[in-house]
C-alpha positions as CSV (number, residue, x, y, z in Angstrom):
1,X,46.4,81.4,108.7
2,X,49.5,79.1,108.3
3,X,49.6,76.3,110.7
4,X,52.9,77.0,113.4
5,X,54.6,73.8,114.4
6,X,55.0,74.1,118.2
7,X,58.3,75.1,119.7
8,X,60.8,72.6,121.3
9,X,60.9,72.9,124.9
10,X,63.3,74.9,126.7
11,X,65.3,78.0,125.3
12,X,65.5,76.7,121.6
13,X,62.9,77.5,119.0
14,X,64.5,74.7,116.5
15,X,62.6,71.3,116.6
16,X,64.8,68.6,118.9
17,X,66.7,66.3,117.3
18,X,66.7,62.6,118.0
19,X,69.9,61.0,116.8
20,X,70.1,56.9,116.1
21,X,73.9,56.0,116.5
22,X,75.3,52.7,116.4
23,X,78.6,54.2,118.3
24,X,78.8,54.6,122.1
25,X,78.9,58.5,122.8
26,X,81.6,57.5,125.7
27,X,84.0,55.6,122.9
28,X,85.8,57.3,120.7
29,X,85.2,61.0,119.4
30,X,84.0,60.7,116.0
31,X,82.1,62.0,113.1
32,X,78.5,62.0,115.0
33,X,80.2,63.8,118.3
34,X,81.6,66.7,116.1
35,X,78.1,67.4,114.7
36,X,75.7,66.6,117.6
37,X,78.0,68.8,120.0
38,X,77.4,71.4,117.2
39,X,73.8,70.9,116.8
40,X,73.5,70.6,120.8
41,X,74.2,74.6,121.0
42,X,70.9,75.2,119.2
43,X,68.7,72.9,119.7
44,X,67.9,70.3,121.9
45,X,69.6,66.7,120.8
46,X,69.1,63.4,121.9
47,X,71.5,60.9,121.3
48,X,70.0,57.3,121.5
49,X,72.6,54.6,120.9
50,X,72.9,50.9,119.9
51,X,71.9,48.1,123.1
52,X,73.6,46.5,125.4
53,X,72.8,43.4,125.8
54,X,73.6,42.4,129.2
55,X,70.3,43.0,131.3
56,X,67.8,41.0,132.5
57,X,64.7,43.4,132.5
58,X,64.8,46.3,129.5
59,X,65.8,49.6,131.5
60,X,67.6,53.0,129.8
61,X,70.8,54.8,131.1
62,X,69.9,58.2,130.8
63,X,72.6,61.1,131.5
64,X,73.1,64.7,130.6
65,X,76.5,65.6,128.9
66,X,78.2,68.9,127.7
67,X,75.5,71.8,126.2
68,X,72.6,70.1,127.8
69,X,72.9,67.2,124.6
70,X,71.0,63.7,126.7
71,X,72.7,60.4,126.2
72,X,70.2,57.3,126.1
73,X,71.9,53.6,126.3
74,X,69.3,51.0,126.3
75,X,70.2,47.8,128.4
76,X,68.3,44.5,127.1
77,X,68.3,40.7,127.5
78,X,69.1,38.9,124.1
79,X,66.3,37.5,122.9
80,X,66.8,37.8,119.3
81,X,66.1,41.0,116.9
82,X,62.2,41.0,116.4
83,X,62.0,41.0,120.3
84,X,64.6,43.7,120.8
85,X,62.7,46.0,118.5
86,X,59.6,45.7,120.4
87,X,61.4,46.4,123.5
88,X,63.4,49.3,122.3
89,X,60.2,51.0,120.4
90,X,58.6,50.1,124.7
91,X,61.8,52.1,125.7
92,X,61.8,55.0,123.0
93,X,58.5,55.9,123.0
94,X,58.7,56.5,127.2
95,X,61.7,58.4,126.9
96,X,60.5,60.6,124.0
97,X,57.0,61.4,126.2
98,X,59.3,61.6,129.4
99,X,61.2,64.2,127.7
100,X,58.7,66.2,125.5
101,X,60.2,65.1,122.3
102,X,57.5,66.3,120.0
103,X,58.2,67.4,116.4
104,X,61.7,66.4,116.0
105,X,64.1,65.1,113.2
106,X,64.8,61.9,112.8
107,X,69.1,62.0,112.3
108,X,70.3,57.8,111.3
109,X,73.6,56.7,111.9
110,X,72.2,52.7,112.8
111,X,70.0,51.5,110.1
112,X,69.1,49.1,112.2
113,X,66.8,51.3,114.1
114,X,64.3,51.4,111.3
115,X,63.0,48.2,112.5
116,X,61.8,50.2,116.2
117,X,61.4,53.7,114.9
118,X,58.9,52.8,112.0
119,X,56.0,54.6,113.8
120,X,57.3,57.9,114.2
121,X,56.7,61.1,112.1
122,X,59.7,63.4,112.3
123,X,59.8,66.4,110.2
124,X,62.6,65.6,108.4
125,X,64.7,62.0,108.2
126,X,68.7,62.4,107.6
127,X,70.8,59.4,106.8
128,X,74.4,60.1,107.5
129,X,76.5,56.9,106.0
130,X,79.6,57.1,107.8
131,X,80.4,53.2,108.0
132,X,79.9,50.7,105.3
133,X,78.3,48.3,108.0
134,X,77.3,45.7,106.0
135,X,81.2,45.2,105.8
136,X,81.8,45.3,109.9
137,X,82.2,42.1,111.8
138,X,79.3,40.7,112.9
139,X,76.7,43.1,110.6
140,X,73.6,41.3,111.0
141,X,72.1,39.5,108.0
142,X,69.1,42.1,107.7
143,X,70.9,45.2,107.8
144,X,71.2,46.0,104.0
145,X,67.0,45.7,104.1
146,X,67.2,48.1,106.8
147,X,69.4,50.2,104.9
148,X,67.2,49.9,101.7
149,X,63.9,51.3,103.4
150,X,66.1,54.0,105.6
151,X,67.0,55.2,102.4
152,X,63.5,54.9,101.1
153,X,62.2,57.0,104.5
154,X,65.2,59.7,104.7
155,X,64.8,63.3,102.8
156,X,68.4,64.2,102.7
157,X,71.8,61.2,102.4
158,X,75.0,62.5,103.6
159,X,78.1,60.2,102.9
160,X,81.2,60.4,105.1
161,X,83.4,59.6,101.8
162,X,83.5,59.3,98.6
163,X,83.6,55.2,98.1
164,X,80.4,55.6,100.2
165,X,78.8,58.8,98.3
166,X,79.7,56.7,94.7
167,X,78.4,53.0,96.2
168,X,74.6,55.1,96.8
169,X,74.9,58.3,94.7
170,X,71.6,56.2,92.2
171,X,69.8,55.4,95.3
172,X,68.7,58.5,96.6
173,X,67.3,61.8,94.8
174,X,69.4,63.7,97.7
175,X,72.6,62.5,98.8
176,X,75.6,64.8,99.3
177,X,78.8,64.1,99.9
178,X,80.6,65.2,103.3
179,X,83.9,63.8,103.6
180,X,85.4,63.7,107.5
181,X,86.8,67.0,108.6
182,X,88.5,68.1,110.6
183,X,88.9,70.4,114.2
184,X,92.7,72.0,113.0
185,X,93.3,74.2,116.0
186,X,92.5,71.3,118.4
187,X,95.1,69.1,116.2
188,X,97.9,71.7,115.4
189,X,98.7,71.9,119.2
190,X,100.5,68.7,118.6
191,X,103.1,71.3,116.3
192,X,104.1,72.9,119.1
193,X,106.1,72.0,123.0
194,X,103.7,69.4,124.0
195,X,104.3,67.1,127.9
196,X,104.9,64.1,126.8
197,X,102.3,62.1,128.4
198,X,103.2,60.0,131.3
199,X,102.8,56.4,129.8
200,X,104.1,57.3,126.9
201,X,107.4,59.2,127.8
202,X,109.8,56.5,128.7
203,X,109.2,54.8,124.8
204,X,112.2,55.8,123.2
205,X,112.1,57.5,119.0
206,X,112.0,56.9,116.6
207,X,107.9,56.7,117.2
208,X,104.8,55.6,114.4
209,X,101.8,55.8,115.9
210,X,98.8,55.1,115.2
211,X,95.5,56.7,116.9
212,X,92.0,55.3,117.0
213,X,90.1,52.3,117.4
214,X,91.7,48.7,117.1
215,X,89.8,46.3,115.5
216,X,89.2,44.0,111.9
217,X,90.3,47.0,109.7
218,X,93.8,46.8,111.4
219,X,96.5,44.8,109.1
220,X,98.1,42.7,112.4
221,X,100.5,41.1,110.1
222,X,102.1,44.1,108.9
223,X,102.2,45.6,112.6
224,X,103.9,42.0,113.3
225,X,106.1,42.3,110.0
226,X,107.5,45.7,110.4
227,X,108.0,45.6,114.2
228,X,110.4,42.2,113.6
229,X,111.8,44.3,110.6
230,X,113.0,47.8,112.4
231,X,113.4,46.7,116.2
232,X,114.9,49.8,116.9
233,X,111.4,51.4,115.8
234,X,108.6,51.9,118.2
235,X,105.1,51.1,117.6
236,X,102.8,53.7,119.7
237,X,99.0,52.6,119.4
238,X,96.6,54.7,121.0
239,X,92.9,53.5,121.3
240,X,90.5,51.0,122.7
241,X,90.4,47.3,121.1
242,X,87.3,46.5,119.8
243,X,86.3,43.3,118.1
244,X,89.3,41.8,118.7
245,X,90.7,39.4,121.6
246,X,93.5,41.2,123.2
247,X,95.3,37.7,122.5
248,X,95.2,38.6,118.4
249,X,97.3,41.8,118.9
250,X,100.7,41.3,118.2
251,X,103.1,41.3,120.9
252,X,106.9,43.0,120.7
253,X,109.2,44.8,122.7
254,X,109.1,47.6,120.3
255,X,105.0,47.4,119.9
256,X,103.5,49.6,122.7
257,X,99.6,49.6,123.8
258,X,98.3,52.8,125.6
259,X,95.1,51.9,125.6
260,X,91.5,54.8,125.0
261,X,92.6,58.3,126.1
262,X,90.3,61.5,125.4
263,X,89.8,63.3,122.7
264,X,91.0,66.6,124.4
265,X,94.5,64.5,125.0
266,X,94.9,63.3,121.6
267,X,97.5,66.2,120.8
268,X,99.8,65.6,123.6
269,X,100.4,61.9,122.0
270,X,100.6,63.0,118.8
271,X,103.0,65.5,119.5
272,X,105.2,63.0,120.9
273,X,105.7,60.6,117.7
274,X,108.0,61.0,114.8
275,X,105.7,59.1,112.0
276,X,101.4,58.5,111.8
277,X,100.5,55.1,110.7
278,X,97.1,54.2,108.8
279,X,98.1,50.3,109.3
280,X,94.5,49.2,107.5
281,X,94.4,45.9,105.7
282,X,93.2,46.0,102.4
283,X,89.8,43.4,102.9
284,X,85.7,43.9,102.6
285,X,85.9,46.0,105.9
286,X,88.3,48.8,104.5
287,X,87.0,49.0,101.4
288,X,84.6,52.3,101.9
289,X,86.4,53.7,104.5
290,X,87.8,57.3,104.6
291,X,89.7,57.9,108.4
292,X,89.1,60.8,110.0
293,X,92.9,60.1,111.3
294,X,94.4,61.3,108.0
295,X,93.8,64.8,108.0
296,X,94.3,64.6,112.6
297,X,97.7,63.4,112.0
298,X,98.0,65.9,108.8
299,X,96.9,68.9,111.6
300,X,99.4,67.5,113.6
301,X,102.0,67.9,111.7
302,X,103.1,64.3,111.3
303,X,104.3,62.9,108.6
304,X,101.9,60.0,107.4
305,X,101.7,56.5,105.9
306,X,99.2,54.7,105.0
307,X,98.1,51.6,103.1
308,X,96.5,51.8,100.2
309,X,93.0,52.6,100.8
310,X,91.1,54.2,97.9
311,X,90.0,57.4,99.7
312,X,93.3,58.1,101.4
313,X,95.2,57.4,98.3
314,X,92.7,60.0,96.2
315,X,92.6,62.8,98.7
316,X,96.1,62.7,100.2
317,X,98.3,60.6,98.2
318,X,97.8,61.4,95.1
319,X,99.2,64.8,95.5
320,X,101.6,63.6,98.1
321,X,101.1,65.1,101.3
322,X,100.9,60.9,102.3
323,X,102.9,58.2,101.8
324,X,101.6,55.0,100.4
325,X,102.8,51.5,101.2
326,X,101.4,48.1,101.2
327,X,103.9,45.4,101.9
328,X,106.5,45.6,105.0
329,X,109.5,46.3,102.6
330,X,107.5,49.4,101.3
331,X,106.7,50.4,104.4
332,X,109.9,50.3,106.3
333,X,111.2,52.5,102.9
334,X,108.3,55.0,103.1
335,X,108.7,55.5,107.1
336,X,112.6,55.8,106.1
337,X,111.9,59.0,103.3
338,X,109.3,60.2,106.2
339,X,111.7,60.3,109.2
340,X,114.1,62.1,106.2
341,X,111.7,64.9,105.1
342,X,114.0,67.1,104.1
343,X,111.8,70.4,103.0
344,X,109.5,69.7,105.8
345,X,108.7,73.3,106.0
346,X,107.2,73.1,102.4
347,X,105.2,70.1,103.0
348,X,103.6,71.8,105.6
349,X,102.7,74.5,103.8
350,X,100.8,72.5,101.3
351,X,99.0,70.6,104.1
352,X,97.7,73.5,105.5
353,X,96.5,74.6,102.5
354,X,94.6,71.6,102.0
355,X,93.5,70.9,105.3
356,X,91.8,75.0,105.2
357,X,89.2,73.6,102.8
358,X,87.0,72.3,105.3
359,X,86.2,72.1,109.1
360,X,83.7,70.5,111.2
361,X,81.9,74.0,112.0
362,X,81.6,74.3,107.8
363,X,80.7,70.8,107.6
364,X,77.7,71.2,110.1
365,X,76.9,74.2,108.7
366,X,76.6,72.6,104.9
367,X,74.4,70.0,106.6
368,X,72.5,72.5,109.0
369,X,71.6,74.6,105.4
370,X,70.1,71.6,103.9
371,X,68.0,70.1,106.6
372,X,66.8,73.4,107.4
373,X,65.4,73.5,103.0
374,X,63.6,70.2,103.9
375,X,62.3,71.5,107.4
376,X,60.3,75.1,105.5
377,X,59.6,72.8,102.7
378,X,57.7,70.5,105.2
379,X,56.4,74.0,106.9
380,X,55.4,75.2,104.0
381,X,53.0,72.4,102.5
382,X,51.5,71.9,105.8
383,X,50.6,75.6,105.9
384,X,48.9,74.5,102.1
385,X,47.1,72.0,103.5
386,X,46.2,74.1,106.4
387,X,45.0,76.6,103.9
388,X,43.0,74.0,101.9
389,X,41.2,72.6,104.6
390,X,40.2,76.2,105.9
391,X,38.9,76.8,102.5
392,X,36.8,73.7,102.3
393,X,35.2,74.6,106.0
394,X,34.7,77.8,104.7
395,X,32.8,76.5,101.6
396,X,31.4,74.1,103.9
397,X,29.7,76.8,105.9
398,X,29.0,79.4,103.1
399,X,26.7,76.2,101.4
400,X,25.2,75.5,104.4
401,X,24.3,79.2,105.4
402,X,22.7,79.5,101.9
């Protein structure tokens, strides 16, 4: 008789998955919202971010989102990082009994949460790089020893791009890269008659935007440098500041702030600009990254350009469907030639060709595939050992009835 893992609870008979993210599920839509919203229509999924730390008594924020998926915030007081892990392994293991989270998989985004999640036994442990963290402001000094035994503990490694997958590719027997996808139909809206958004209609064109988080990985004096050298361009940014005083962001009659908007909106913004931007700096904080905004803006139907950031520059300009630029004279000459695309027909052709290899719903599939070998793998050897122990009772009593 093989030994049957018990079902999750509710309508699902796939084991729950509990999901360590150092992003805010309310911030912006990224790489872990595409796949949890995926894995949330078959499973339960529990998605326990990063602290706050602005409480005086540890307490979680718990709330119910879109396909039943459960968002846990913990709020702390700061009391350094051995004391937060005993509080938040305190908090965890209520929640997880509060809930019925039994056998579950163990899905890392924060390495940091080795150091309170040490003690559990999930059937399977995925480590999905998407950031080079070490490299964010303010990475704490123990994260890469965090990161060394997650990779130790995990059974599958997926990498968000290939700078990332190529930085780890010795240090785990299974890593696989999955570079950011993409939701096209959501993005292609943007080709067609879009509103122009209220606070964004009275800017006048030609518009670059750029769409996603501010913070270090921005290039502020380029922003500065081309905004003083085209005044008659406008600069659209669309996303939250992060990591940065507002007081850092360069300021310009021709530089406009619109602040976080949803990801449903995203396509009515994009559909009003002229040019995408990728205005990263070229420093320790870019140096793995691979933006989901390049193949957006691609869906969009934008003509892009970007700095010279490896995985950009491999997947997108190398065959030019993007232009690359690094000081403010080459960008003011590639945002020229991409407000002149002539054969723009063409180019869009050959981006949509490109942008059909892959999609979040193949993406999470891939992924699904694999943790689902690890999962009957796991099934399998403890049916063995089920088996073997039967066997030795068995014996057991056959010697003892003799």
């Amino acid at each position: 008789m093989h030994h049957q893992p018990h079902a999750a609870a509710g309508p699902y008979d796939k084991p729950d998955l509990l999901c360590l993210c150092h992003l805010s599920w309310d911030f912006v839509f990224q790489r872990p919202h595409h796949l949890m919203s995926r894995f949330a229509r078959e499973r339960r999924v529990f998605f326990w971010q990063a602290p706050a730390y602005d409480a005086a008594e540890p307490w979680l924020d718990v709330s119910t989102r879109d396909d039943g998926l459960v968002v846990a915030v913990p709020h702390l007081p700061w009391h350094g990082w051995d004391a937060s892990d005993v509080m938040l392994c305190e908090l965890l293991d209520a929640f997880m009994a509060e809930q019925g989270i039994g056998e579950h998989v163990a899905w890392y985004y924060d390495p940091l949460a080795v150091g309170y999640t040490r003690h559990l036994q999930p059937l399977a442990t995925v480590y999905d790089v998407m950031d080079e963290l070490k490299s964010f402001k303010w990475a704490p000094d123990h994260l890469p020893d965090r990161e060394r035994e997650l990779l130790e503990r995990a059974d599958l490694v997926f990498t968000g791009g290939r700078s990332i997958y190529e930085a780890r590719v010795g240090l785990h027997p299974s890593i696989h890269l999955f570079p950011s996808s993409i939701d096209a139909a959501h993005f292609n809206r943007a080709r067609g008659d879009v509103d122009d958004p209220a606070d964004q209609a009275g800017i006048p064109h030609p518009r670059i935007g750029y769409c996603g988080v501010l913070d270090e990985r921005l290039d502020l004096e380029l922003v500065r440098g081309l905004a003083a050298a085209r005044p008659d361009w406008h600069l659209v940014f669309v996303g939250p500041a992060a990591k940065l005083d507002e007081d850092d962001l360069p300021r310009a009659a021709n530089i406009h702030y619109l602040a976080g908007k949803p990801y449903a909106e995203l396509p009515d913004y994009l559909g009003g600009w002229d040019v995408a931007a990728l205005f990263f700096a070229r420093n320790e904080h870019t140096r793995f990254i691979s933006p989901t905004k390049t193949p957006e803006y691609l869906a969009a139907g934008l003509p892009t350009v970007s700095s010279p950031i490896v995985d950009v520059v491999r997947a997108w300009g190398s065959t030019g469907l993007v232009h690359i630029a690094e000081t403010v004279d080459e960008w003011v000459q590639a945002i020229e030639s991409a407000l002149a695309e002539s054969d723009r027909r063409g180019w869009l052709e050959r981006v949509d060709v490109e942008l059909a290899k892959t999609s979040w719903d193949r993406t999470w599939q891939e992924m699904s595939e694999l943790m689902e070998e690890v999962l009957e793998q796991r099934m399998f050897a403890a049916g063995d050992e089920w088996d073997a122990l039967e066997n030795e009772v068995s014996g057991l009593m056959a010697s003892a009835g003799d």
